[in-house]
N, C-alpha and C positions, 0 to 999 in steps of 0.2 A: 837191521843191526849188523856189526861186523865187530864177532869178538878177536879178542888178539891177545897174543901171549907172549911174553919176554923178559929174559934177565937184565936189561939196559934200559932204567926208568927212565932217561930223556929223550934215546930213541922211542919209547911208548907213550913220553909226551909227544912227540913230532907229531907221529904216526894218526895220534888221536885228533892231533889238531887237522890235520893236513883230509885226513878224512872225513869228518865233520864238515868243512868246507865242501866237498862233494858229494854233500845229502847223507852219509851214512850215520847211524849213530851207534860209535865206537864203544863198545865193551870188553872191559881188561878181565881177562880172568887167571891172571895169576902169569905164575913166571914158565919159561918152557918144561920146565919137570914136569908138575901139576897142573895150571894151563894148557897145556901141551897134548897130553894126554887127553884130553876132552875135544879138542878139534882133530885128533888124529882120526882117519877113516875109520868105522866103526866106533867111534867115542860120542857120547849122548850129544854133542855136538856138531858135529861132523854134518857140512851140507847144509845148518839152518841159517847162513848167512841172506839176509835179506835187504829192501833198501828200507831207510825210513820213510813214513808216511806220515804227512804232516795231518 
């Protein structure tokens, strides 16, 4: 998985397309305020970025 977070929904389509193409499978979780805060170091997210397995 590789989540991501952003205020610019077409840049977060690109982003989702373009990584999906390189095996990841992208997870939106919201815009930088609240997204944001969850992949910040120390946030329950933080570091579980993984690749997809098929």
């Amino acid at each position: 998985m590789l989540f991501l977070a952003g205020d610019d929904a077409g840049a977060k389509d690109t982003v989702v397309r373009l990584t999906s193409e390189f095996g990841f499978a992208p997870v939106d979780v919201g815009s930088l305020r609240e997204g944001g805060r969850l992949l910040q170091l120390g946030g329950p997210l933080s570091g579980l970025h993984v690749l997809k397995q098929d």
